[in-house]
C-alpha positions as a printed NumPy array, in Angstrom:
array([[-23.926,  43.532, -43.587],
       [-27.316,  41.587, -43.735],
       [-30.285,  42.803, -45.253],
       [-32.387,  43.006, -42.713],
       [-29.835,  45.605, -40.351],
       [-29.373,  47.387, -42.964],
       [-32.542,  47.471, -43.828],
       [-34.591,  47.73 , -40.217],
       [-34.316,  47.915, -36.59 ],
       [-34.616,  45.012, -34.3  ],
       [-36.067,  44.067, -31.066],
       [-35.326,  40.292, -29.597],
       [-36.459,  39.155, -26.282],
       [-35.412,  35.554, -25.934],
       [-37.391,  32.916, -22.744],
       [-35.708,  30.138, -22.869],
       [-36.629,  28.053, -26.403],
       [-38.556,  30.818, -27.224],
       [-37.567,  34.064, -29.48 ],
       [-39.779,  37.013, -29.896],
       [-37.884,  39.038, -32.968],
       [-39.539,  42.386, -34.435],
       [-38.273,  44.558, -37.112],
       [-39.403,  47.709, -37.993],
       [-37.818,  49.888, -40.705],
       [-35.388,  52.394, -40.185],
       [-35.466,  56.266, -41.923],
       [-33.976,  55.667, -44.859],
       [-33.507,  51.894, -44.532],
       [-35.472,  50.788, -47.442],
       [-33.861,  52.992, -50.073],
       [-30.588,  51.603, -48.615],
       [-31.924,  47.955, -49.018],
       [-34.19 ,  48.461, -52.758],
       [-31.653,  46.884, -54.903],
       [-31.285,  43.314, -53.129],
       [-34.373,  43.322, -51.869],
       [-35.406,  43.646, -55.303],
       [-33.031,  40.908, -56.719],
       [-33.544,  38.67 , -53.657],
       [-37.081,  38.163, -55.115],
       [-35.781,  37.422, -58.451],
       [-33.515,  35.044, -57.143],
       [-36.29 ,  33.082, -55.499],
       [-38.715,  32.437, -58.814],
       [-35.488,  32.091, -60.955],
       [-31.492,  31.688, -60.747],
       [-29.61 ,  34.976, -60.823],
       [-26.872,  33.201, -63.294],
       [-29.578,  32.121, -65.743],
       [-31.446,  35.402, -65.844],
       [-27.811,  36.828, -66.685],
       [-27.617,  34.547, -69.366],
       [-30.862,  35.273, -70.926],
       [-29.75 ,  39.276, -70.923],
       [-26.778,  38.42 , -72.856],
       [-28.726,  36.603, -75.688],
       [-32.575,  38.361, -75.509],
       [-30.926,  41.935, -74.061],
       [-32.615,  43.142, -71.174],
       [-36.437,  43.457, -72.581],
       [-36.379,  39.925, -73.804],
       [-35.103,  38.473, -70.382],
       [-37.705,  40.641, -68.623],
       [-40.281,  39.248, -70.433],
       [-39.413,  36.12 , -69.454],
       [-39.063,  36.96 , -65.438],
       [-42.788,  38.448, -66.003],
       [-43.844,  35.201, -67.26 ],
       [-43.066,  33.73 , -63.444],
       [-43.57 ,  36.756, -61.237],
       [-47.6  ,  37.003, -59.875],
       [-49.872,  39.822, -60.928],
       [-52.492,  39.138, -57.99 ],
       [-51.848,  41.161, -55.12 ],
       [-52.843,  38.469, -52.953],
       [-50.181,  36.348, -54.656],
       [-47.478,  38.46 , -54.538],
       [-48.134,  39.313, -50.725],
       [-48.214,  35.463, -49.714],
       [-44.394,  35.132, -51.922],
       [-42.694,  38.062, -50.487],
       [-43.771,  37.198, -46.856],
       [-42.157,  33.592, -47.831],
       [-39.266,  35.109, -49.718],
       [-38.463,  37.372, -46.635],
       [-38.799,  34.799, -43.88 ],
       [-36.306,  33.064, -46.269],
       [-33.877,  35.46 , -45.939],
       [-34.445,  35.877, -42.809],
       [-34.089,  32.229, -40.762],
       [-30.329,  32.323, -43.243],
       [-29.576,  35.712, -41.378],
       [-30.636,  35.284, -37.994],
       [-30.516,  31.356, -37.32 ],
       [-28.26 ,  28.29 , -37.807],
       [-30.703,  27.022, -40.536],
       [-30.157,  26.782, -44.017],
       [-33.231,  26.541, -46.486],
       [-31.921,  24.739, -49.191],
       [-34.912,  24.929, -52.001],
       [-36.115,  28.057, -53.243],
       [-39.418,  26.582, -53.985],
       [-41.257,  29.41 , -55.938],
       [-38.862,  28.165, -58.951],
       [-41.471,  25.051, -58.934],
       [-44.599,  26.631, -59.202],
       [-47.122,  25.465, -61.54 ],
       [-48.235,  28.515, -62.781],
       [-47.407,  31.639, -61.42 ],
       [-50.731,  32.766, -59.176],
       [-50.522,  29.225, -58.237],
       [-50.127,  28.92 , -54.524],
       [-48.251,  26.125, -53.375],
       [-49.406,  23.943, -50.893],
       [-47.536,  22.113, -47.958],
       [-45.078,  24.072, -45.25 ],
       [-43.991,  27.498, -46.252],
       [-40.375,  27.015, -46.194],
       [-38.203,  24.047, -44.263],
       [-34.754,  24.965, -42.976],
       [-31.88 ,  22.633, -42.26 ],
       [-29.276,  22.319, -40.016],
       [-26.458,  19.6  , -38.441],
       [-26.521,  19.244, -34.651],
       [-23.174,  19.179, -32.842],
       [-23.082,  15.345, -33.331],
       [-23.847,  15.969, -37.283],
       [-27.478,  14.58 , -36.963],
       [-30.282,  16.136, -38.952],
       [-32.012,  19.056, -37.3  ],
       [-34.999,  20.93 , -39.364],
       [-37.287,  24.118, -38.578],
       [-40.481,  23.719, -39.699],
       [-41.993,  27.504, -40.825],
       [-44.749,  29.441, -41.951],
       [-45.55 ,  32.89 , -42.852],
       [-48.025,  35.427, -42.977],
       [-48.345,  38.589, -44.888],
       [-51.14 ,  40.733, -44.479],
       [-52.162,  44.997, -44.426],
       [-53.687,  43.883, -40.855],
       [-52.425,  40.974, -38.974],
       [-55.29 ,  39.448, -36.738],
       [-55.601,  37.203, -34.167],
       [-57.101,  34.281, -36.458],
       [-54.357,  34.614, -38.531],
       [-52.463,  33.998, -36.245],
       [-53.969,  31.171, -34.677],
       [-54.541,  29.396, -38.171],
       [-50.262,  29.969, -38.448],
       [-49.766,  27.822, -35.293],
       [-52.631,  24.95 , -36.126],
       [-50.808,  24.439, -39.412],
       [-47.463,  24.599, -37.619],
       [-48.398,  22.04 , -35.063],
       [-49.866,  19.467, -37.63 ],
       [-48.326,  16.058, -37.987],
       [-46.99 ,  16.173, -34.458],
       [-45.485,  19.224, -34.902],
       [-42.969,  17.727, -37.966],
       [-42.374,  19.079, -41.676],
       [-45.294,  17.208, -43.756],
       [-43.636,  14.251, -45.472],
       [-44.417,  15.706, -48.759],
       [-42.516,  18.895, -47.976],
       [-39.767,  17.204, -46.799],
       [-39.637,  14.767, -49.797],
       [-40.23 ,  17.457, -52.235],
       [-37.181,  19.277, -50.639],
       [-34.765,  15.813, -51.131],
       [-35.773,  15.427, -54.413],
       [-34.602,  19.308, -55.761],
       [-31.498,  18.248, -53.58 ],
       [-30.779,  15.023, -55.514],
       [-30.937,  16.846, -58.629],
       [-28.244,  19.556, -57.355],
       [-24.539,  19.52 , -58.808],
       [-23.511,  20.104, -55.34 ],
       [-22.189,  17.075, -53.601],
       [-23.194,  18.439, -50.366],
       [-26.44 ,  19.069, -51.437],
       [-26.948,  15.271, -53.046],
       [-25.965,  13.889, -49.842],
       [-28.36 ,  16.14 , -47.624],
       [-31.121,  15.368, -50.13 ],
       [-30.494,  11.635, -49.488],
       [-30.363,  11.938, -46.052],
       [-33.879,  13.19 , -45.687],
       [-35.354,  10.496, -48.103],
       [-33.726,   8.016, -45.933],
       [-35.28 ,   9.968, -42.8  ],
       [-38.518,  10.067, -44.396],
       [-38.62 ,   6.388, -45.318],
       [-37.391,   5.045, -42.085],
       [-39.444,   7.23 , -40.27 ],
       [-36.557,   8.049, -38.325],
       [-37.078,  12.276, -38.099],
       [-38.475,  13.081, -34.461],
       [-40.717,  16.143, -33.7  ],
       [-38.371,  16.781, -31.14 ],
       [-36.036,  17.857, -33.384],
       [-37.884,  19.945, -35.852],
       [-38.157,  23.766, -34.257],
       [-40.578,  26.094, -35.402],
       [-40.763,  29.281, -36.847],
       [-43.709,  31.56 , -37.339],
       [-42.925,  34.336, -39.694],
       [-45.481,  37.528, -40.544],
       [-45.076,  40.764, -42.208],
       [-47.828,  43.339, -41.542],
       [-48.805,  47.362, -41.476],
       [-49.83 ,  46.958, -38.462],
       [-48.382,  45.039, -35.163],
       [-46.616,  43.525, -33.641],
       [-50.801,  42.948, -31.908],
       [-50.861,  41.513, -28.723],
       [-52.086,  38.106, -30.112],
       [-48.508,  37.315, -31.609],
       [-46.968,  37.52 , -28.392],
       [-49.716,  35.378, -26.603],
       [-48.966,  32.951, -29.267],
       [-45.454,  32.459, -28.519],
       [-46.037,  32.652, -25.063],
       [-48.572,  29.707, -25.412],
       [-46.383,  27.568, -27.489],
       [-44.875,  23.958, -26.356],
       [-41.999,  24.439, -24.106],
       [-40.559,  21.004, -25.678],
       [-38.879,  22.833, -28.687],
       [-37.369,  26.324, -30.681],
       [-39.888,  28.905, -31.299],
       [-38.962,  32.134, -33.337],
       [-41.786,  34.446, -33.733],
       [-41.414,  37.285, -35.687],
       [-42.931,  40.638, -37.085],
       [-41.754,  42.591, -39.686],
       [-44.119,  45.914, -39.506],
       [-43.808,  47.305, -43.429],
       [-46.229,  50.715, -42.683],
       [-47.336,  50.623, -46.415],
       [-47.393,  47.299, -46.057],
       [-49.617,  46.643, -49.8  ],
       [-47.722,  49.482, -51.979],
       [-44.26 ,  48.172, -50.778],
       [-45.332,  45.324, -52.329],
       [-46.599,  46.59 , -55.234],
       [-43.568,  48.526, -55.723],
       [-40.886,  45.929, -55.051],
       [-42.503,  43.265, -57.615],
       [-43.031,  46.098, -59.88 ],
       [-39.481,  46.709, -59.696],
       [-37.859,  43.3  , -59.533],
       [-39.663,  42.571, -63.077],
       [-37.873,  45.666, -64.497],
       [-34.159,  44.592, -65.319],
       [-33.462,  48.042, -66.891],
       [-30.934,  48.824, -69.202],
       [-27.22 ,  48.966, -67.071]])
């Protein structure tokens, strides 16, 4: 089962391109969920397979001190990450997109925020040409209206296409992959990118936000106001306690334990 129904209830409404998804957690849901929800965000700042490898030569202290070193203190850090993390997660569950970087292993330093689109996803259309989703998310206690509005203005820059900086930082992780696939796919969007050859109308959008409050009224407006020339997901995941769940998962991700 996927995280997220394990994890939460959904409501989808779908007009034409455009899907309105909310989630909402279900009694009990989130103790059910803790554990990979927990190493889903270690996963994303570091590879599960080399944080293994650092318990079996530091035990599990040493190789906690080292996922500390890369997991954010600030609250307004963290919040910004796990609303990316989750959307993450999410667009692999729920859509035919991949997103093939986990791009909080490249941070600078680790209250750093990283600039350009929040997270790209890729996909092969029936005729095995290139198809992206361009996304960004939102995290906040209480999700307003000018949130939501600055989501969409950044979503619609550059005609509405990943920034060419996001898409070329993406090819060049790929290129450095052992994965064949992955090599090839990384090529493919340098080749895109210098040819100028990837259309806005085939980049869909996703607008991804995690609040304590909501869905608000804006969100839907939003979608509802969106271009009718490509995909739109919108989505809310309502987290009650929205800024001690988040406290509490980073708090737990950084603690490996002992088993």
């Amino acid at each position: 089962m996927s995280l997220f129904t394990d994890w939460c209830r959904k409501s989808q409404s779908k007009d034409k391109l455009k899907h309105f998804l909310t989630l909402v957690e279900k009694e009990g849901g989130r103790d059910a969920v803790r554990n990979r929800i927990t190493e889903t965000i270690r996963s994303h700042y570091e590879r599960l397979d080399r944080i293994a490898e650092d318990v079996a030569r530091l035990g599990y202290e040493g190789a906690a001190e080292l996922l500390r070193t890369v997991l954010p203190r600030n609250a307004r850090a963290r919040s910004g990450e796990l609303g990316e993390i989750l959307a993450t997660e999410l667009v692999e569950e729920e859509t035919g997109f991949r997103v093939p970087v986990r791009r909080l292993r490249y941070k600078d330093g680790r209250e750093m925020a990283l600039r350009g689109d929040d997270f790209i996803g890729v996909a092969y259309d029936p005729n095995d040409e290139l198809w992206l989703l361009k996304g960004e998310a939102k995290s906040n206690q209480i999700l307003s209206k000018t949130t939501i509005a600055a989501a969409r203005e950044a979503l619609c820059r550059h005609d509405g296409r990943c920034t060419p900086d996001s898409l070329l930082f993406v090819a060049n992780r790929l290129l450095e992959s052992d994965n064949d696939d992955d090599v090839e796919l990384g090529r493919t969007i340098r080749d895109g990118i210098g040819r100028k050859t990837i259309l806005a109308s085939r980049v869909d959008h996703m607008l991804f936000t995690m609040s304590g409050n909501g869905p608000p009224a804006a969100l839907k407006v939003d979608l509802d106001g969106a271009s009718a020339d490509r995909t739109h997901y919108v989505v809310n995941l309502r987290i009650d306690d929205h800024q001690d769940f988040i406290a509490e998962m980073y708090e737990e991700a950084q603690n490996l334990g002992d088993t």
